[in-house]
C-alpha positions as CSV (number, residue, x, y, z in Angstrom):
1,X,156.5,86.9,178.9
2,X,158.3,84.4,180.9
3,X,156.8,83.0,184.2
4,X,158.2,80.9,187.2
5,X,156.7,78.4,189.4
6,X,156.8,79.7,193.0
7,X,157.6,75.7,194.2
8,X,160.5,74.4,192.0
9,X,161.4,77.6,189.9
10,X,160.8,76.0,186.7
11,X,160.7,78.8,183.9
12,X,157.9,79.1,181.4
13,X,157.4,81.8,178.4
14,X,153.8,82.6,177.4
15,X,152.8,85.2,175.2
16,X,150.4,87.1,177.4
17,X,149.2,86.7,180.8
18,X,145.2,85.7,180.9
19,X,143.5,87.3,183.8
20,X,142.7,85.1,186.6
21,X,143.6,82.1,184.5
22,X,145.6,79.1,186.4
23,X,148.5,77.2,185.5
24,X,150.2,74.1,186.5
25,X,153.6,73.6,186.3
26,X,154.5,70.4,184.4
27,X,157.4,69.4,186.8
28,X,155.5,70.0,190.2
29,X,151.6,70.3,189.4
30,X,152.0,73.3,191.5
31,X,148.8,75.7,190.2
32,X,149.9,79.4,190.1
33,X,148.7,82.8,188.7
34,X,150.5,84.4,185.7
35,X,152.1,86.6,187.8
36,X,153.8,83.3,189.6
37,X,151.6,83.4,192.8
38,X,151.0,79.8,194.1
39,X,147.5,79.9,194.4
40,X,146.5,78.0,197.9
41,X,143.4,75.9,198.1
42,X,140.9,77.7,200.3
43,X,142.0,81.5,199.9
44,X,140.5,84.2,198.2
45,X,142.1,83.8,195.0
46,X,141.3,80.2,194.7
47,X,137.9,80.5,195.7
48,X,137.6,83.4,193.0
49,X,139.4,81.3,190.6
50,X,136.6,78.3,191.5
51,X,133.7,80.4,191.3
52,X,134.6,81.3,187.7
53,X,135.0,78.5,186.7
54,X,131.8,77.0,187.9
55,X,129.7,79.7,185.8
56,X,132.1,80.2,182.6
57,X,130.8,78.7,179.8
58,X,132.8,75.5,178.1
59,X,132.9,75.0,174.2
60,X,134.2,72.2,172.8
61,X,135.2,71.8,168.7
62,X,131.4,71.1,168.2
63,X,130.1,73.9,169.9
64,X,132.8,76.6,168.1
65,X,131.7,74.9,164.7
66,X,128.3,75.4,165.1
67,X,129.0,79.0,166.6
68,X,130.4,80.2,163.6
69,X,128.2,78.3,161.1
70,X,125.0,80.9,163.1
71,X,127.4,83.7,162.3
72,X,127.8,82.9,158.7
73,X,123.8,82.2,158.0
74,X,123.4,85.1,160.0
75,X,125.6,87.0,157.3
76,X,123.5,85.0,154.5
77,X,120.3,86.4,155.9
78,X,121.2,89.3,156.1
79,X,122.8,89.3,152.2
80,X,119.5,87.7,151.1
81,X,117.5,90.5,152.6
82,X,119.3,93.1,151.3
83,X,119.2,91.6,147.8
84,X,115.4,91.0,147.8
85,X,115.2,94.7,149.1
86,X,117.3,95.9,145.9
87,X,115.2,93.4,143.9
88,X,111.6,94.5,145.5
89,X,112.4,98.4,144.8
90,X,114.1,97.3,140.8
91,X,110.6,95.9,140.1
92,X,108.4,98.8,141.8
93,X,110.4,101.2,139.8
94,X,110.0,99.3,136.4
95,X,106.2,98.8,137.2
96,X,105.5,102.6,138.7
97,X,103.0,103.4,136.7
98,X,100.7,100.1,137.9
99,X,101.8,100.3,141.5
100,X,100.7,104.2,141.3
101,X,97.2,102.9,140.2
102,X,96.8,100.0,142.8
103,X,94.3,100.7,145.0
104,X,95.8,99.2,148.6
105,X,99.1,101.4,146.9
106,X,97.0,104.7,146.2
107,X,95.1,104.3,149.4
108,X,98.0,104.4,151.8
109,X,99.7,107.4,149.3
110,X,96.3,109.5,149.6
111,X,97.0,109.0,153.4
112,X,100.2,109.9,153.1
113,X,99.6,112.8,150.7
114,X,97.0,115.1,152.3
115,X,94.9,116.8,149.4
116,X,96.2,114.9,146.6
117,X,93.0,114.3,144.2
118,X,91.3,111.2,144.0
119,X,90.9,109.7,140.3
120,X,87.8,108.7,138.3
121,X,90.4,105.0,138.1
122,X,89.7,105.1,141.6
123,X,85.9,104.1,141.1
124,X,84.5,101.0,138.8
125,X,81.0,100.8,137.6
126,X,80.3,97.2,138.4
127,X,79.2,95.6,135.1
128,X,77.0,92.8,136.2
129,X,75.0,95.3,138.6
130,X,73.6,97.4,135.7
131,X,70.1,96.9,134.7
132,X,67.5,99.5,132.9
133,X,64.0,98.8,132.6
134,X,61.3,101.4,131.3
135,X,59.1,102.6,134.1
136,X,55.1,104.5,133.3
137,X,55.2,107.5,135.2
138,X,51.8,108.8,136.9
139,X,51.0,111.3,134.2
140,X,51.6,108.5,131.3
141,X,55.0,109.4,130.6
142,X,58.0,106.5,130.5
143,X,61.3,107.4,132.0
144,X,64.0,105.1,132.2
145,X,65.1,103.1,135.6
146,X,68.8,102.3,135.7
147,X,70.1,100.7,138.5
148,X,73.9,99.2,139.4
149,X,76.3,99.8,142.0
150,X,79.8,101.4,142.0
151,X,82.9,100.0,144.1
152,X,85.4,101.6,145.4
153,X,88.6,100.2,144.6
154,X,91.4,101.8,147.4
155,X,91.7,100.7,150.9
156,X,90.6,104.1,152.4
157,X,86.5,105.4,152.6
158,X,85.8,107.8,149.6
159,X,82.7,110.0,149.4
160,X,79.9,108.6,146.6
161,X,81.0,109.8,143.2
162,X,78.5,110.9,140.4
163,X,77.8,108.8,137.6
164,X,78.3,109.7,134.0
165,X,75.1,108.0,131.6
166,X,76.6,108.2,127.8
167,X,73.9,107.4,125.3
168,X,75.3,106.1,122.1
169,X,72.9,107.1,119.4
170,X,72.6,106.0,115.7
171,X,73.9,109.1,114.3
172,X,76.8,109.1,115.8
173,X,76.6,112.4,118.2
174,X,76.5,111.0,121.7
175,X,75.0,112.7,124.4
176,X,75.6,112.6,128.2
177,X,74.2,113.7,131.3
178,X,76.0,113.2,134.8
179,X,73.5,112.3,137.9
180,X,74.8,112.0,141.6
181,X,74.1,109.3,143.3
182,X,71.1,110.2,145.5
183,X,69.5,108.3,148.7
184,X,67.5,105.1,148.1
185,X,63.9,106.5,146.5
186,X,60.6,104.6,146.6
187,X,58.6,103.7,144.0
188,X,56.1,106.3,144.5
189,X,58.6,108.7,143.8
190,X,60.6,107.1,140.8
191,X,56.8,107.3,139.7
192,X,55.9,111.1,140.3
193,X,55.8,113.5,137.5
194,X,57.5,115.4,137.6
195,X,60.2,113.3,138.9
196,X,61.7,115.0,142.4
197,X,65.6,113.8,143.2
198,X,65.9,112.8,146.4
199,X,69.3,114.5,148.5
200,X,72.3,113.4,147.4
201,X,73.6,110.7,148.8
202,X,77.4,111.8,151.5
203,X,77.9,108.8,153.0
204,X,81.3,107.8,152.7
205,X,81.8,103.9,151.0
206,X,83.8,101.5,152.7
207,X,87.6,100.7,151.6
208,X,86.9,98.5,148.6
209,X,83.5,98.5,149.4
210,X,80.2,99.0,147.0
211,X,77.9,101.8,147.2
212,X,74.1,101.0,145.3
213,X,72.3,103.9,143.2
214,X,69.3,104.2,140.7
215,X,68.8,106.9,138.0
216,X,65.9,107.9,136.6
217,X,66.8,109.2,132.9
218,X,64.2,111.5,131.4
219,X,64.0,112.9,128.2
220,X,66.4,110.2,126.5
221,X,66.9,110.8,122.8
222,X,65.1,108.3,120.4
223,X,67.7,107.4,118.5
224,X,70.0,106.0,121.5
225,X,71.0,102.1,120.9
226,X,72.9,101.6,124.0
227,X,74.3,103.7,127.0
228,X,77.4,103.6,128.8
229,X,78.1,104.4,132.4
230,X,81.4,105.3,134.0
231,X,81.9,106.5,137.5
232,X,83.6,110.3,137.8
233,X,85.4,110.7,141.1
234,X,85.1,114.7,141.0
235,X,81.6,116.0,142.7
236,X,80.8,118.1,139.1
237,X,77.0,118.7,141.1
238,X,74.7,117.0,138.6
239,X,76.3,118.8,135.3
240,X,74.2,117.7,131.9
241,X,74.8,118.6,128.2
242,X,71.3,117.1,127.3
């Protein structure tokens, strides 16, 4: 596009016309629009020209350097995210089977899933708790005191579950006898004969927290070396095969 001062008629040929920029002619210093209007100091269009120019922004080589090295670590970030996503969901698909048993995992997935069932996995019988002692009843009978705690391994509250007592016997037939996990009884009643339960404990126990319980195990076969206690998630209301 060619453009000529409005004072000496010198020609000029620009490629496009900038809106409200201001050019000088080299021959004159005459300042005109690009449509060759001389603008005149103190009119409208150099007072718009001015005002512009006060509140534009400048950028020197420094500045556009730096500009673009933002834009490419923006596009870095933004690659590295992605890839760590791709990476993140690679490894929970590999691993799916222990992410689907992790309890912070299953807690938000129970949430997630209304009615899906909660697992016996989902309960731990916690190994140092457990301690039995032999306790004389009032009619001169002994009956064995177990005592322990259970822990609830997912981030969400879970009603008590029952506890299942395997007896592991000498001949090799092992019994087992599943017990809810009742209120907190005194000693006169572990003590009564015969032996009344008290009510069975509804609270619900804290995400990963601990729930305590005692059982009183009557009628345990003679020939039992050592029992075994696992917790069953599954309210099976006291169920015994003794």
């Amino acid at each position: 596009m060619r453009v000529i001062c409005p004072e000496c008629f010198a020609s000029y040929q620009i490629e496009a016309v900038v809106k409200n920029a201001v050019l000088v002619c080299h021959k004159c210093d005459t300042e005109f629009d690009g449509f060759g209007n001389k603008v005149v100091a103190g009119d409208a269009t150099s007072q718009l020209f001015q005002a512009q120019e006060e509140h534009a922004p400048t950028y020197g080589i420094k500045d556009l350097a730096q500009s673009g090295m933002q834009k490419k670590k923006q596009h870095a970030w933004l690659w590295m995210s992605l890839i760590l996503l791709i990476l993140t969901t690679a490894g929970i698909a590999n691993h799916w089977h222990l992410w689907s048993h992790h309890g912070v995992f299953r807690g938000y997935f129970l949430q997630v899933q209304q009615g899906s069932p909660v697992l016996d996995s989902d309960w731990q019988v916690t190994p140092d708790s457990v301690h039995s002692q032999w306790l004389k009843r009032d009619d001169g009978s002994l009956a064995l005191v177990v005592e322990g705690e259970v822990r609830n391994l997912l981030s969400i509250p879970l009603p008590p579950p029952e506890v299942k007592v395997t007896f592991i016997t000498q001949t090799g037939q092992n019994d087992e006898i599943i017990q809810p996990i009742t209120e907190p009884a005194s000693l006169a009643v572990l003590k009564a004969s015969p032996f009344v339960s008290p009510a069975v404990d509804k609270t619900s126990v804290f995400p990963l927290g601990s729930r305590g319980f005692i059982l009183v195990l009557e009628d345990v076969p003679l020939s039992t070396q050592n029992i075994e206690l696992h917790a069953l998630a599954v309210q099976r209301k006291g169920q015994s095969k003794l």
